[in-house]
N, C-alpha and C positions, 0 to 999 in steps of 0.2 A: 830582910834584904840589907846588904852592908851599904854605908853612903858611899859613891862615887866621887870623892871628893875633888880630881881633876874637872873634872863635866859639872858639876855643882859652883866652880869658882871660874869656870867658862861662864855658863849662862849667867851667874851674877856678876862679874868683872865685864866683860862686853856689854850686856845690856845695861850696866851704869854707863858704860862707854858711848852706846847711842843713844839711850836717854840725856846724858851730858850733849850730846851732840841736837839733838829735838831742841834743849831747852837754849842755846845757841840761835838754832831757826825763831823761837820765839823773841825770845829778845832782838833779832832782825824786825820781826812785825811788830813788837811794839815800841820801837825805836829809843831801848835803852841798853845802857852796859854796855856801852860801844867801844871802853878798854877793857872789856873782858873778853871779846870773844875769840882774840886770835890764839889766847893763852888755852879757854875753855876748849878751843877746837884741837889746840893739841895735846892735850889731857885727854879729851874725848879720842881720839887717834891711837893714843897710847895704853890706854884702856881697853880699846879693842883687838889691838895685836896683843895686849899679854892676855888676854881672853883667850886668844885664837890660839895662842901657843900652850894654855894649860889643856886645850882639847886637842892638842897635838899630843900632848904627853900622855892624855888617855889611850890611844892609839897604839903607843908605844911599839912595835914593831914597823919596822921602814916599810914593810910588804902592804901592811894593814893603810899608810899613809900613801901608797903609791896608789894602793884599791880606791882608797877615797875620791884621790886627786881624776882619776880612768873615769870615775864616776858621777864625775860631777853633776852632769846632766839627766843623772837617772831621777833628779827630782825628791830621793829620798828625804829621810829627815835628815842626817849629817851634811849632805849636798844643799839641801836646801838652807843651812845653816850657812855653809861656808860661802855660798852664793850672795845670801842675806847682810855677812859680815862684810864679803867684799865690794860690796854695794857699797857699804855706809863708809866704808874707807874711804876710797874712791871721791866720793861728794866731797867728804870733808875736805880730802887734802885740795881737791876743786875749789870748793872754799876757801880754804888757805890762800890759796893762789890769786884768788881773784880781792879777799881782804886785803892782801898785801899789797898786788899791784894800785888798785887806789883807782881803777879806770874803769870800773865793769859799772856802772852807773849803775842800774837798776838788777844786773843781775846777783848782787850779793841776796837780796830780798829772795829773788828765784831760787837761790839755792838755799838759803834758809828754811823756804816751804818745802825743797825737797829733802834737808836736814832733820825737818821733824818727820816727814815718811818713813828715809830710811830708817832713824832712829828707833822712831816706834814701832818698825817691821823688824827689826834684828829684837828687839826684847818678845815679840812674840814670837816667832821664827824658832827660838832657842826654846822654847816651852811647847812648842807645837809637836816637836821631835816626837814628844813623847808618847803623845797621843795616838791610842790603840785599845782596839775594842778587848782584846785581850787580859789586860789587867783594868781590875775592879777600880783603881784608884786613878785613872791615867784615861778612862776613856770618857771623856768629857773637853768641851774645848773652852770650859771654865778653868781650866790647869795652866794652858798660854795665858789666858787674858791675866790671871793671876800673877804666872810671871812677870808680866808687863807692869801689872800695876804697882807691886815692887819695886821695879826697874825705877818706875818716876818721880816718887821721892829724893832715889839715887841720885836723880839727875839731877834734877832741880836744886837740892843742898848742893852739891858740888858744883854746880853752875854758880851760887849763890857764894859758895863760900872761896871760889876765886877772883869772883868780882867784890870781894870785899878786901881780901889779900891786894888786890889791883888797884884799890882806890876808888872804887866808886862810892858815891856817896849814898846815905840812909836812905833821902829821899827819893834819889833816882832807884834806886832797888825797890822801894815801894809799889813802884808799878808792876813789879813781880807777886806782888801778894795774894791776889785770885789766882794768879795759875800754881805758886807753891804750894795753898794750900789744898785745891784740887788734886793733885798730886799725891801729896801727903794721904789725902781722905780715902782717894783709888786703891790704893795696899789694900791695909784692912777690909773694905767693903769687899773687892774681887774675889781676896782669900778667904773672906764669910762666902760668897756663893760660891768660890769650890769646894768648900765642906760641905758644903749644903747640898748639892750634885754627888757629893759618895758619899752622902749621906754620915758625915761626919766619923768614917769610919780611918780616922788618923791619931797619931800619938797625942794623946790629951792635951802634954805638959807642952810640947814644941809647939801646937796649933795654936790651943788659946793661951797659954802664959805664952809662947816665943811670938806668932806669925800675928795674934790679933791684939792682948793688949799692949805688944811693942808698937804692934805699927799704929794702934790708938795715939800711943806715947807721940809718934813720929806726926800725926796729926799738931797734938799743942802746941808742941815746938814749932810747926809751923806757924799756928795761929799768934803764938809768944816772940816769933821772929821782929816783930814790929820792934818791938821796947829794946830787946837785947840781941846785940850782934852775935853773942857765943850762942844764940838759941841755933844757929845752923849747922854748927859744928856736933850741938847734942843732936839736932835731927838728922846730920847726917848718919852717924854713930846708929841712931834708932832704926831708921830704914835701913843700914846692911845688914845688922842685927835681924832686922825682919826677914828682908830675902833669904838670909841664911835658912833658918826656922823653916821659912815655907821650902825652899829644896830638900833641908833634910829629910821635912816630915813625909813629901812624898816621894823620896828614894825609901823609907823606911814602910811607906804603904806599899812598895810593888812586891809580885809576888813572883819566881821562879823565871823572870826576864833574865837574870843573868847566867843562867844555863847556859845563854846563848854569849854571851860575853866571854864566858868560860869557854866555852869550843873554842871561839875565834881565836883567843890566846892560843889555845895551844895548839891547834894547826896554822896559825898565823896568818890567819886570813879574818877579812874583813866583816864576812859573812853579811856582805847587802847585796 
């Protein structure tokens, strides 16, 4: 099966986008990086509109984008995506609004907890899609959480690596070091128990040379984050590297799903 490369740089451009946005809500609870987050929330914003616009372009027919939009409600996988994404927008730019005004007392906190929900419900959301008893590789809901756990490295380096750009200091970014590196460890571990669920039956070299000892890699860097500031800039690099690997290898496990893509093409309909 050929990669889908529009829908592949959705689900990991967005889900960095609410993942960046999650790692946002944390730094609200643990009451650091507090001149990073209005930058981090519009990185995170921006992240997930150009996400939402490469799954626009998969689309590609206006008919197929008008079908989606009729259907928002049907709950599908694409509906439930775009539901997911406009959730997480929505909060942020709430967010935004309320960081800025400087008045919301306790509610920048409230929205920070719901910054980490939506966040880490659009990086599962966008991997849930996929899921279907149908193909051998896809029907497990170790495939979302996989994506997700991708997603959080994402976040977290890019959260990390604008509050550094910003001026925060070493020490106050320290207090990020349990949840980076948690982050970091979730990749690899999730994408070892999606193999392990179909039964490792995926491209050798993208699975364990690309999705587990990259996202090993994206582990140290975390751990090495402490000593050396350019350690987030390689971790960042490691984790999309990683996402990458895990979409391709399971666009290249599915089998005979895009038959269906193909009609839709070419009678121009949406076919959900």
């Amino acid at each position: 099966m050929e990669i889908q490369w529009p829908l592949l740089l959705f689900s990991l451009i967005a889900g960095c986008g609410g993942a960046t946005f999650a790692f946002v809500g944390i730094s609200e609870l643990l009451g650091a990086a507090e001149k990073a987050r209005f930058k981090a929330t519009i990185a995170a914003i921006a992240l997930m509109i150009v996400g939402g616009l490469c799954s626009v372009a998969h689309l590609g027919q206006p008919s197929n984008i008008m079908a989606a939009a009729q259907n928002l409600f049907s709950f599908s996988g694409i509906s439930m995506e775009i539901i997911a994404l406009g959730l997480a927008v929505i909060v942020a730019l709430i967010y935004l609004i309320a960081i800025r005004g400087g008045n919301f007392g306790g509610a920048s906190k409230a929205l920070g907890v719901c910054g980490i929900v939506v966040g880490l419900l659009l990086g599962f959301v966008t991997g849930n899609g996929y899921v279907m008893q149908a193909q051998p590789a896809w029907n497990t809901i170790a495939l979302p959480l996989a994506y997700l756990g991708t997603d959080l490295p994402m976040g977290a380096f890019t959260f990390l690596a604008i509050a550094s750009l910003s001026g925060v200091d070493g020490e106050e970014l320290k207090k990020f070091d349990t949840a980076a590196i948690a982050c970091a460890v979730a990749a690899p571990v999730l994408c070892l128990i999606y193999g392990f669920m179909v039964q490792f039956a995926l491209d050798p070299v993208l699975f364990w040379g690309g999705t587990i000892v990259i996202g090993a890699l994206t582990c140290l860097f975390a751990w090495k984050r402490g000593t050396n500031a350019n350690m987030v800039y390689g971790g960042l690099a490691c984790a999309i590297a990683c996402g990458i690997c895990l979409r391709a290898v399971m666009w290249l496990a599915g089998s005979g799903f895009f038959d269906l893509f193909a009609t839709a093409a070419t009678r121009s309909v949406l076919g959900i």
